[in-house]
C-alpha positions, -999 to +999 in steps of 0.1 A: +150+143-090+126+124-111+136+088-121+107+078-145+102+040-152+115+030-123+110-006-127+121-008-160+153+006-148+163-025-121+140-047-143+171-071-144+178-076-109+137-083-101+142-114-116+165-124-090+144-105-061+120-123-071+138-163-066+152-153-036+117-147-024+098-170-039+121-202-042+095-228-043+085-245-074+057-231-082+026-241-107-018-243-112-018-272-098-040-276-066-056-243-044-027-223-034-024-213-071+005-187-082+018-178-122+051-185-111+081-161-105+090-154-145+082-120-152+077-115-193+103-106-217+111-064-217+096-058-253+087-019-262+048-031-251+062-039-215+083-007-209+053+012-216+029-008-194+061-002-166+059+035-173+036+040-142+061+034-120+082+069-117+089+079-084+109+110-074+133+127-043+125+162-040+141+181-007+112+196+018+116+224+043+137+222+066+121+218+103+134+227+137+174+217+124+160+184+104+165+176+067+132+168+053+132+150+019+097+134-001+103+101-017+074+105-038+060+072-049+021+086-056+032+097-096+007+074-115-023+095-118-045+068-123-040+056-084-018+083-072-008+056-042+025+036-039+004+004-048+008+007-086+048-007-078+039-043-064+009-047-086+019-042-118+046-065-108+023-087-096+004-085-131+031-089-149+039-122-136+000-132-146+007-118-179+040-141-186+024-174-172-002-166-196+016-164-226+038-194-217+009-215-210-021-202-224-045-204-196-066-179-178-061-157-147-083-145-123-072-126-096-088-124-063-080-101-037-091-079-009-085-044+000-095-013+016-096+004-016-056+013-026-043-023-035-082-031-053-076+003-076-038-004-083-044-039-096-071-031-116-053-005-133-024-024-140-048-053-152-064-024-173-028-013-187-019-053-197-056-055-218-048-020-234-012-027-247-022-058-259-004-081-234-033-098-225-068-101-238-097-095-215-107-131-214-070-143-203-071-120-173-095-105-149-094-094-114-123-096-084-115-073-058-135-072-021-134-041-004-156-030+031-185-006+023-166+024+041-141+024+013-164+023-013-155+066-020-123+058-028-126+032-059-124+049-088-140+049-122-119+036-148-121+013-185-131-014-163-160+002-153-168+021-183-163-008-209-196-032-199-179-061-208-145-052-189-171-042-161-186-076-158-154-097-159-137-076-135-166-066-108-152-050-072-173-068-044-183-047-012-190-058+022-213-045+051-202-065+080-194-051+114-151-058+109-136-041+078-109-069+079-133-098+074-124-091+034-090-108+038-112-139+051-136-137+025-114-136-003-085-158+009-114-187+019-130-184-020-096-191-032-087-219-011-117-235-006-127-231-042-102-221-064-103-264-076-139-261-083-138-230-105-110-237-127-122-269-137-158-251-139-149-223-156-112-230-168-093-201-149-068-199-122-078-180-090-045-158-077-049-149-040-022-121-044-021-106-008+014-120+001+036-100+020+068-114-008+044-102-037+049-068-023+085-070-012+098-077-048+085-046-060+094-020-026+126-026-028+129-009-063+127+023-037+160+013-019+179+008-051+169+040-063+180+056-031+215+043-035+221+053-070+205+086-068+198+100-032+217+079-008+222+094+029+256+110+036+284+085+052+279+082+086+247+098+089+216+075+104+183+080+078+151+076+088+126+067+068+091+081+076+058+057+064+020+058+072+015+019+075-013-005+083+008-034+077+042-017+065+049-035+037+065-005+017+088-001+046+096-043+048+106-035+011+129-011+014+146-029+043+150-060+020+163-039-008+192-026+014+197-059+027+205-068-008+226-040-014+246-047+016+252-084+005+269-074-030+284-047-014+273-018-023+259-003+005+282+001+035+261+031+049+245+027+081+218+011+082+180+027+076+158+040+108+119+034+105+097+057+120+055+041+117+024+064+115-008+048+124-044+066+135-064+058+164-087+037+145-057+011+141-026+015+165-017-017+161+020-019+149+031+009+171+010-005+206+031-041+196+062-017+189+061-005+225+043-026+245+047-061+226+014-066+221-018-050+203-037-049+231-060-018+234-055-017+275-019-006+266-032+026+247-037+057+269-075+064+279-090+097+268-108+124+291-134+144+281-131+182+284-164+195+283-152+231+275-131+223+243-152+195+237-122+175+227-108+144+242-072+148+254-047+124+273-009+134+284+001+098+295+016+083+263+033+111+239+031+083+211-008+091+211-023+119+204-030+149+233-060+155+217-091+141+198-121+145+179-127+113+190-107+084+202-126+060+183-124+079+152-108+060+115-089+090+100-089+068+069-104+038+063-073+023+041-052+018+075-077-011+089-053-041+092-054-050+130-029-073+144-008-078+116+017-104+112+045-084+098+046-064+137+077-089+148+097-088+118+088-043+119+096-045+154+129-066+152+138-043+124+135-009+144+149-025+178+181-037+155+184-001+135+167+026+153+133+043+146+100+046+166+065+048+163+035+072+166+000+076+165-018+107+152-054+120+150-077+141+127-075+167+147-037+169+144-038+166+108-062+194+109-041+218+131-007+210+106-024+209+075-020+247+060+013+242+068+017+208+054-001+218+022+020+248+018+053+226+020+040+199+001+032+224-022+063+238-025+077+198-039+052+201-063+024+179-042-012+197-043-035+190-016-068+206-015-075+242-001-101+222+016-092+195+036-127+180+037-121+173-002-090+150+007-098+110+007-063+098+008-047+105+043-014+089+042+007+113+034-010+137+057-006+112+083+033+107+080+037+143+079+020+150+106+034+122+123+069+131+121+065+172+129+049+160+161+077+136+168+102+159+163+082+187+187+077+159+213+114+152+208+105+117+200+135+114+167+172+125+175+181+117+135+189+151+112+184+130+075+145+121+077+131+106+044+087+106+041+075+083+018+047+100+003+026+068-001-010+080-015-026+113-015-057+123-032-088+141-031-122+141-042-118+161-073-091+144-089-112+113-099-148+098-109-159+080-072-180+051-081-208+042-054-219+013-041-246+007-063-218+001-089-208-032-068-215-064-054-229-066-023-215-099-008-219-109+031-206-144+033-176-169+016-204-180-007-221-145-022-185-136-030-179-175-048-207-166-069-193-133-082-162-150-090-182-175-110-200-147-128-167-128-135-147-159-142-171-179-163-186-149-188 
């Protein structure tokens, strides 16, 4: 089943979404700037910019007695990730403050690589289809130097004048996360300075609300077109570093519930996280993050693998247990671990963690029944830069052989896959190196005052 447009579709009841989580008055007056809740008028120009969001439900193979279902949320090809939902939303809420007010945007915001390329091409999109003009709105992103192979090529790069107003920033340091800091400390500390320098709004947009009003356009579309049988538990599988997609879809049904129109049971939620950030699922388990509660690894000098049998939530065995499958899970400690925990000790679910060398071992069959749903992966799994769907396959075929998930209806939300040969990689000599709060200022600057 393919619903195509699928924020266009609930368009009307965003609006709402939207007050309900974000009730404040809002306005560019001081540092915590945001365009406001409006989103713009649904004109022919605006259903076409929306026409990145299609997402579809295709059934998988069945495994050992389970129902296995995609929700396949990776259909734009110019991310191929789940992030294209919340930011064109997020956009598009730039691009109405704009036209009611006639002032500039510039958003600001980190990433480890997925968010950065989704909000560039939505910002791309608006300047295309004549919502915006380039100088109205622009967008700096900050990504660490390891995810540098996964921004993409693009108009903003290609164009040199959309290149300089919308540069992507890259950072060295020691502690991937350190972007958040960097980016949210320009903004705040700043964001005065530069729009009275330069005359634009800064938009820190990495909000855990920004994202809900767009995820739960994936419950909605589950009750109208692919809704669980009565009586029967669903759960819902997700590769997450902070599980915001899954946060969505709970508030979605939440809202469903309220106007009555959803008296199914309520959703499971099953988290897939790598070694190099177990985060969510150590907090899940153990109520905190701490790394002493994660199993320690033993060396076996005639495999030359690490393996532990302690914790079936971890991995048996590793390449290494250091190793960061993919660098776009890198969130440690995140805040939305008690309201994910609360949710799965309320409704069911679980956790697990998985390594490379799982991946490796499932993926010919993965690919093959991915394949089958119409999802491609590479012959070669070396060409493959996007893990998350991997991952939460993976994840949930172990968990079932462990006997980890008693539910028959299991729903993966295919949240990014991609590989190397299905886009232009730019390098890092394409960005701006930054190290500190004030390198990164002065990119802003440069975008912002052009």
């Amino acid at each position: 089943m393919l619903l195509e447009n699928a924020i266009s579709r609930y368009y009307e009841r965003l609006g709402p979404v939207l007050r309900r989580l974000l009730p404040e008055p809002e306005n560019g007056d001081g540092p915590a700037f945001s365009p406001g809740i409006e989103l713009p008028e649904l004109t022919p120009a605006v259903r076409e910019y929306f026409a990145a969001s299609d997402l579809a439900h295709t059934p998988l193979r069945a495994y050992r007695g389970r129902s296995l279902a995609l929700l396949d949320l990776m259909r734009n090809p110019a991310t191929l990730t789940t992030k294209t939902f919340a930011s064109l939303v997020i956009v598009a809420r730039a691009i109405r403050f704009i036209q009611d007010t006639g002032e500039r945007v510039t958003i600001v915001t980190p990433s480890s690589a997925n968010k950065a390329a989704a909000l560039r091409d939505a910002v791309l999109r608006a300047i295309e289809l004549g919502l915006v003009t380039p100088q109205q709105l622009n967008v700096v992103v900050v990504v660490p130097v390891g995810s540098t192979p996964k921004m993409r090529d693009s108009g903003l790069f290609t164009d040199p004048e959309l290149r300089a107003r919308n540069p992507i920033a890259v950072y060295a340091g020691d502690e991937p996360g350190t972007v958040k800091a960097l980016a949210q400390s320009v903004v705040e500390e700043h964001g005065g300075h530069i729009r009275k320098a330069v005359g634009t709004n800064l938009w820190y947009t990495l909000r855990l609300e920004n994202y809900l009003a767009a995820d739960v356009v994936r419950a909605f579309a589950e009750a109208e077109f692919f809704a669980p049988a009565d009586n029967e538990p669903r759960l819902h599988v997700h590769a997450v570093s902070s599980a915001y997609g899954l946060l969505g879809h709970a508030y979605g049904h939440s809202l469903l519930k309220q106007s009555n129109t959803q008296r199914r049971l309520p959703p499971r939620y099953f988290l897939v996280q790598h070694l190099g950030a177990p985060d969510m699922v150590l907090s899940l388990y153990h109520g905190s993050a701490a790394p002493e509660h994660a199993p320690a690894y033993v060396y076996d000098p005639d495999s030359g693998l690490y393996g532990q049998q302690r914790d079936q939530r971890f991995p048996a065995l590793t390449f290494d247990p250091r190793e960061i499958l993919d660098t776009t899970f890198y969130t440690r400690k995140p805040v939305t671990s008690p309201r994910m925990n609360k949710l799965i000790r309320e409704q069911g679910g679980g956790g697990i963690v998985v390594s490379l060398y799982e991946c490796l071992e499932r993926y010919p069959y993965i690919r093959a029944v991915l394949g089958e749903a119409g999802v491609e992966l590479p012959a070669d799994p070396r060409a493959l830069r996007e893990w998350s769907l991997v991952m939460a396959m993976t994840g949930i075929l172990n968990a079932i052989d462990r006997d980890l998930v008693q539910e028959r209806d299991v729903l993966v939300h295919g949240s990014g896959s991609y590989a190397s040969t299905g886009y232009v990689p730019l390098s890092a000599q394409d960005m701006w190196p930054v190290e500190d709060e004030s390198s990164l200022k002065d990119v802003v600057l440069k975008a912002s005052g052009l």
